[in-house]
PLY file of the C-alpha trace (Angstrom):
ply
format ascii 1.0
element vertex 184
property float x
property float y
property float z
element edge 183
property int vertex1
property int vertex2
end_header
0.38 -48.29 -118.16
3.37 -47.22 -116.00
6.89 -47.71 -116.80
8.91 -49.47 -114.19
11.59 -46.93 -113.71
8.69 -44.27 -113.19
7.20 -46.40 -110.68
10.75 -46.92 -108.93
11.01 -43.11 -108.92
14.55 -43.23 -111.33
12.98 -41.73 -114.80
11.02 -39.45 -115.72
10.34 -40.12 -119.75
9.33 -36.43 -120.63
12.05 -34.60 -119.30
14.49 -37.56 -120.68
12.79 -36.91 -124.11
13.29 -33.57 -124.50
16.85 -33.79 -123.29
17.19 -36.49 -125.64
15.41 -34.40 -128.55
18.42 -31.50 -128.17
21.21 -33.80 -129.25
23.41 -32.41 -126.63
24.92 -33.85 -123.83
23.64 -34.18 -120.64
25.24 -32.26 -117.20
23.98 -34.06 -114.14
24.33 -33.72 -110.88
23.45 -35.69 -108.10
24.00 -34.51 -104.18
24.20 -37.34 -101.72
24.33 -37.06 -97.80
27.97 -36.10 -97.95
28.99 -35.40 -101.64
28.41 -33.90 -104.86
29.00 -35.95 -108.09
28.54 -34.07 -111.31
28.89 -36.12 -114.78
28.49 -34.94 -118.48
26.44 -38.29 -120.36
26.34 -38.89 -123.57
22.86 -41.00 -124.34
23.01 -43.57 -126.57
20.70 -46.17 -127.00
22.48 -49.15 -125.58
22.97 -46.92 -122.46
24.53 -43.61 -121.10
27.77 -43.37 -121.47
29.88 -40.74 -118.89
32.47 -38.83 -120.74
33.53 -36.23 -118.00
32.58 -36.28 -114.22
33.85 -34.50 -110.82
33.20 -34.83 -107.20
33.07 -33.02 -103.96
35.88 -35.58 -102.87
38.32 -33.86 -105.28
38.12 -30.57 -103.67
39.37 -32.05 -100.52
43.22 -32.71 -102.70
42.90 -28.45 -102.96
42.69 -27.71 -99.72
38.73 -27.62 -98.50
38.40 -28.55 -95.26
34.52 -27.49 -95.49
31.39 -29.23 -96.11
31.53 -31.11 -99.47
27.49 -30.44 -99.81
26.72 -26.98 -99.54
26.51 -24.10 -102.06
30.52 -23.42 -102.33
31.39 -26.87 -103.01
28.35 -27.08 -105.53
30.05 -24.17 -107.18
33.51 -25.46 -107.12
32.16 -28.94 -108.56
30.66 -27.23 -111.68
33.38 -24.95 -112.11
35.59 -28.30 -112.31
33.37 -30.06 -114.57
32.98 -27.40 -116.91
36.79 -26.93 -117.12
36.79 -31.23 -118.06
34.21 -30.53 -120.06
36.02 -27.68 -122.24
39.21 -29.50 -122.38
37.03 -32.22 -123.79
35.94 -30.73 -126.56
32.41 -30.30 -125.24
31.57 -26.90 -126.09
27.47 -26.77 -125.07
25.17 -29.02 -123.24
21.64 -29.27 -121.47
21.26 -29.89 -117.81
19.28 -33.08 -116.76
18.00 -32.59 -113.39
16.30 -36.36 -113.81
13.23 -37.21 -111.52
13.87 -33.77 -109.10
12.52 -31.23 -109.56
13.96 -27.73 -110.66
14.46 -25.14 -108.46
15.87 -21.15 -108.66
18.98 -20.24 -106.39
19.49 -23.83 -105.26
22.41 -26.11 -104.90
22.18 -27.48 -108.62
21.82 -23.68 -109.90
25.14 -22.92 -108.14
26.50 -26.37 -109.80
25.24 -24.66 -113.34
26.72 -21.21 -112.41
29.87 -23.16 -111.83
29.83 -24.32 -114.89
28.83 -22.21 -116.99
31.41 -19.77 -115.50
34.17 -22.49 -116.65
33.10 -21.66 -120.14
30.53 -24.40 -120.86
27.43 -23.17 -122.96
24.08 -24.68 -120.52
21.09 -23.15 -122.05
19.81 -21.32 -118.22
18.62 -17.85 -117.56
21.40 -15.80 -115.71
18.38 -14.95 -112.72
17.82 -18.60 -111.66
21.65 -18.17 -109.64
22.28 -17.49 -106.18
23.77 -14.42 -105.16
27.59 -14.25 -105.34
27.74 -14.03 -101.55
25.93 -17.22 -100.63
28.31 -18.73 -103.36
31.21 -17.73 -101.45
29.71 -19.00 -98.21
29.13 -15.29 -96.42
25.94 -17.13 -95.30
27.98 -19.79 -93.55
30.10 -17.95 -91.81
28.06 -15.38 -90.45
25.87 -18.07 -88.88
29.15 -19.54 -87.75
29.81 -16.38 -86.17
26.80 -16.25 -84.54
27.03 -19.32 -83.06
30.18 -18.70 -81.51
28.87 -15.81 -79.84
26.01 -17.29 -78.52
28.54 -20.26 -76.88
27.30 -23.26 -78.71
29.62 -26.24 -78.51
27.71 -29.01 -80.32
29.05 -31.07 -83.21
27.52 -28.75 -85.98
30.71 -27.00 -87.63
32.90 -28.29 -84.89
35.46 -30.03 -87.01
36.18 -26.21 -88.87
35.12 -24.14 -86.38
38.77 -22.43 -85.98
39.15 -22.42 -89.72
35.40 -21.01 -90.56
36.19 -17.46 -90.91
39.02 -18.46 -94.10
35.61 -19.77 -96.02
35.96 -17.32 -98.58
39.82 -16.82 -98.81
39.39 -21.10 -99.72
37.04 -20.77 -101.69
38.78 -18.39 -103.77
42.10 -19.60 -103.58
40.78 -22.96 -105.18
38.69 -21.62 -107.39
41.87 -19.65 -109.08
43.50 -23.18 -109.13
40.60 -24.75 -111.04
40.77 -21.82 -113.50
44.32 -21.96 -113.62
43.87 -25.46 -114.41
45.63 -26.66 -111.93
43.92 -29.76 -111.69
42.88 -32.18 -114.63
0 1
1 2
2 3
3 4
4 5
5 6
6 7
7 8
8 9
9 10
10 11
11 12
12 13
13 14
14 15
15 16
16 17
17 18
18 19
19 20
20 21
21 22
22 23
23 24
24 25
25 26
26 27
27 28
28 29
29 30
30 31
31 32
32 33
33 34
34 35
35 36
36 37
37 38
38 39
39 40
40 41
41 42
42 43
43 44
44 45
45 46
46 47
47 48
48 49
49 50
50 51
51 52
52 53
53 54
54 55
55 56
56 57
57 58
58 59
59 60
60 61
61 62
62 63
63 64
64 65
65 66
66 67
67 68
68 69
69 70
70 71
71 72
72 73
73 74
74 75
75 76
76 77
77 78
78 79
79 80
80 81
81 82
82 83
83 84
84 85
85 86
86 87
87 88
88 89
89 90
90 91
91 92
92 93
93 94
94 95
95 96
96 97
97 98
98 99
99 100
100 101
101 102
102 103
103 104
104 105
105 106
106 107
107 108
108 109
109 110
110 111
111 112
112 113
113 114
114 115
115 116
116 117
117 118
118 119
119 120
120 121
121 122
122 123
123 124
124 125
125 126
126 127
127 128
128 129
129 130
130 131
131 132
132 133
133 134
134 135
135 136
136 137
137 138
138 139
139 140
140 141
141 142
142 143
143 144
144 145
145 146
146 147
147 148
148 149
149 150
150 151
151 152
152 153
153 154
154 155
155 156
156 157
157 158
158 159
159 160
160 161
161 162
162 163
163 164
164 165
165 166
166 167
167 168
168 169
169 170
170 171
171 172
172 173
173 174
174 175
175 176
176 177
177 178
178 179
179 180
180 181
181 182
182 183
């Protein structure tokens, strides 16, 4: 017999097992059509409870005038988190990844890069991350670039298109912040 919340697609029991089996809590993150929301869950058995989370939305308050979605803001999301997380008292934890699957150099390994750069211990092999260039967005802007020169003017990166080529400086200049702790 099937559970229900297999059959709905929201739980899978093995991988919710052996995160429970660790005793640690529980990074997730969850990407939506225009956001990232990260959240550190405690389990307990009358439910989850959230004791640290960040979003894409928050990066917006720094200064990112970017896509909250891709693989910078996935970065800057974990590297918040993790920085919650720390000041929380949360010194290690497991990441949950839920009913999706895993996979290498991905949006959720940037997340875990992120956060494990903030100084949270997530048990991940260093290999699994994307290189520090598509981190920073080098990929984005150089297809930016050539778009320019081929004279697209659709609606794809028209909203930034002026600002594109400051990516990186962005990225970095918020990413200092969120070490910095600049923002709680």
């Amino acid at each position: 017999m099937t559970f229900k919340r297999r059959l709905q697609f929201k739980t899978d029991y093995k991988k919710r097992k052996k995160a429970l089996v660790s005793r640690l809590p529980l990074v997730y993150m969850f990407k939506s059509n225009k956001n990232i929301w990260a959240h550190i869950i405690r389990p307990t058995k009358k439910g989850d409870i959230t004791v640290v989370q960040a979003n894409s939305k928050e990066l917006e308050k720094l200064g990112w005038k970017f896509s909250r979605k891709n693989y910078p803001a996935a970065y800057l999301v974990g590297l918040l988190l993790g920085k919650r997380a720390v000041a929380n008292g949360i010194e290690e934890a497991i990441y949950y990844s839920g009913v999706r699957n895993f996979i290498a150099k991905s949006k959720a390994t940037a997340f875990l890069k992120g956060v494990t750069d903030a100084g949270l211990k997530v048990r991940v092999d260093e290999e699994i991350f994307p290189d520090e260039g598509i981190i920073k967005g080098e990929q984005i802007v150089g297809y930016a670039k050539k778009l320019l020169e081929s004279g697209y003017s659709g609606p794809q990166f028209a909203r930034v298109m002026k600002e594109i080529e400051n990516l990186s400086e962005v990225f970095e200049s918020i990413k200092k912040k969120i070490m910095e702790g600049e923002i709680k």
